[in-house]
C-alpha positions in Angstrom: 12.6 15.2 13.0 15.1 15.5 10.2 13.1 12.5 8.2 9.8 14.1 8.4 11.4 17.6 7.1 13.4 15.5 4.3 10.2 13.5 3.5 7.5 16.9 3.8 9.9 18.2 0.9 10.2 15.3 -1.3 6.5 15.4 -0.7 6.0 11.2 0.6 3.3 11.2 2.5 3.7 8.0 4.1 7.2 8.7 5.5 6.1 12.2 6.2 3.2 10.5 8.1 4.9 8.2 9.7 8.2 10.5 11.0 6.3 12.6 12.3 4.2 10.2 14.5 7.4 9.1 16.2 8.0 12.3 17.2 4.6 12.9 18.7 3.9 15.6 15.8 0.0 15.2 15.7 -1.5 18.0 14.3 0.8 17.4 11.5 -0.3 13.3 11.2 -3.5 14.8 11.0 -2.9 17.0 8.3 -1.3 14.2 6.2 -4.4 12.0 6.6 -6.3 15.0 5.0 -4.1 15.5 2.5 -4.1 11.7 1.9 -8.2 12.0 1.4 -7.5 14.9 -1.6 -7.9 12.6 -5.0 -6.0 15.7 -7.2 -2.5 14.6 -7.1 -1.9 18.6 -7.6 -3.4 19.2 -4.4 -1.5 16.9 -2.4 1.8 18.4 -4.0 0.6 22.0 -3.2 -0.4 20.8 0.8 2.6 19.4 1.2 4.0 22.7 0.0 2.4 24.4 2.2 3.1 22.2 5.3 6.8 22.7 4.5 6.4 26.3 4.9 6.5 27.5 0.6 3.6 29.3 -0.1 4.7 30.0 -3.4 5.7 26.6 -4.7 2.2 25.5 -3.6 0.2 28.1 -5.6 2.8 27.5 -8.7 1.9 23.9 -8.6 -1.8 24.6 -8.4 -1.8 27.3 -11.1 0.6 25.5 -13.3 -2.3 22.7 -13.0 -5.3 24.6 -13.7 -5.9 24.6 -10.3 -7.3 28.3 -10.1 -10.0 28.4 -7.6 -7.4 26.3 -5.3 -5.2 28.8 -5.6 -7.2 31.7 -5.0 -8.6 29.6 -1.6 -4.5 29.0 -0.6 -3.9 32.8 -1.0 -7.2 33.5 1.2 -6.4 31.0 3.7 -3.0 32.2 4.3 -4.0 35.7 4.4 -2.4 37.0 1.2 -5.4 39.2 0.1 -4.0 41.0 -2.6 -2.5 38.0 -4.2 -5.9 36.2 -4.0 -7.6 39.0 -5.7 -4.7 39.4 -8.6 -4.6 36.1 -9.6 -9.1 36.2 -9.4 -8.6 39.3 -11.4 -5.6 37.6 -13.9 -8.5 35.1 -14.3 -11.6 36.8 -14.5 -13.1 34.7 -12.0 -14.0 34.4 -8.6 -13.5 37.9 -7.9 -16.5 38.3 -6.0 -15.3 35.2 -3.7 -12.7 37.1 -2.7 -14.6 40.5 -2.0 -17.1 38.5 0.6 -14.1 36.7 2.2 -11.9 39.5 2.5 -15.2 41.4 3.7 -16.0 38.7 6.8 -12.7 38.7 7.4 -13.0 42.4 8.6 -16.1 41.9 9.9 -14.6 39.5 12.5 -11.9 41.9 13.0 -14.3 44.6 13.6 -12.3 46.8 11.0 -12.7 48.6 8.5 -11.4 47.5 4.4 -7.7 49.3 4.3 -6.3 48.2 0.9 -8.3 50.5 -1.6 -8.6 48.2 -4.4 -11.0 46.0 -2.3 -12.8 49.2 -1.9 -13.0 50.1 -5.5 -13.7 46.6 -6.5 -16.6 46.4 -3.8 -18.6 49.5 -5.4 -18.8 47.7 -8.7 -19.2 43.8 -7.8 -22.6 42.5 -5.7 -21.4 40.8 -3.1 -24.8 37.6 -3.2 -23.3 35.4 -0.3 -25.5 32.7 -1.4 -24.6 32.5 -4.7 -20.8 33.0 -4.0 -21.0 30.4 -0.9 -22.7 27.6 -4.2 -20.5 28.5 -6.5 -17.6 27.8 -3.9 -19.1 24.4 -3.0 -19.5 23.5 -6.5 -16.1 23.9 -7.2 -15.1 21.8 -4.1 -17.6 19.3 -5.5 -15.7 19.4 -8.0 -12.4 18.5 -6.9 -13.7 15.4 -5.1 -15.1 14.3 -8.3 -18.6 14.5 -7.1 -19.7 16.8 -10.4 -18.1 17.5 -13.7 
């Protein structure tokens, strides 16, 4: 156990892999094989990052790598809302990405938006879920090299 925390932090995969398969640790073998898959060295800092628990040294890595989009998608998927939409805003873009997932989020929840910036936000963006679901594809494209 103690090799697979030392090698999650120093970021090895194959150790990290490989400890943590001899202590029957399978979702996390998993998740190294994904992160294995990612062909942005940046990202596979930043998952590893994450896996280890730090949040914020995984979207420092992807911002200080031009990473934005990536980081936006970390704050999203870990729930931090309002960080998502400061860096979009920092960054003047994908605003609007985070509007609709913030606003399925709720949907799911069966809840109403409580942070009032969303709110504000929402009365002056269009929300197109098609065009916000391509241009989120594109930019996965994008990181597997598939398009320029």
């Amino acid at each position: 156990a103690c090799l697979a925390v030392i090698a999650t932090q120093a970021k090895d995969l194959e150790t990290a892999e490989t400890a943590f398969a001899a202590i029957n640790q399978y979702d996390k073998v998993l998740y190294i094989q994904h992160i294995k898959e990612i062909p942005i060295r940046a990202i596979q800092v930043a998952e590893m990052s994450l896996l280890g628990g730090n949040i914020q040294e995984a979207e420092y890595t992807l911002l200080q790598n031009g990473l934005i989009f990536r980081a936006i998608i970390t704050n999203i998927n870990t729930h931090n809302w309002e960080r998502a939409l400061e860096i979009a805003l920092r960054h003047k873009t994908h605003i609007d990405t985070v509007l609709l997932y913030r606003q399925r989020f709720m949907d799911r929840l069966g809840k109403s938006e409580t942070i009032e910036k969303f709110n504000q936000l929402k009365q002056n963006i269009t929300l197109d879920e098609e065009k916000i679901d391509s241009k989120v594809a594109i930019e996965y494209a994008k990181e597997k090299g598939e398009i320029n």
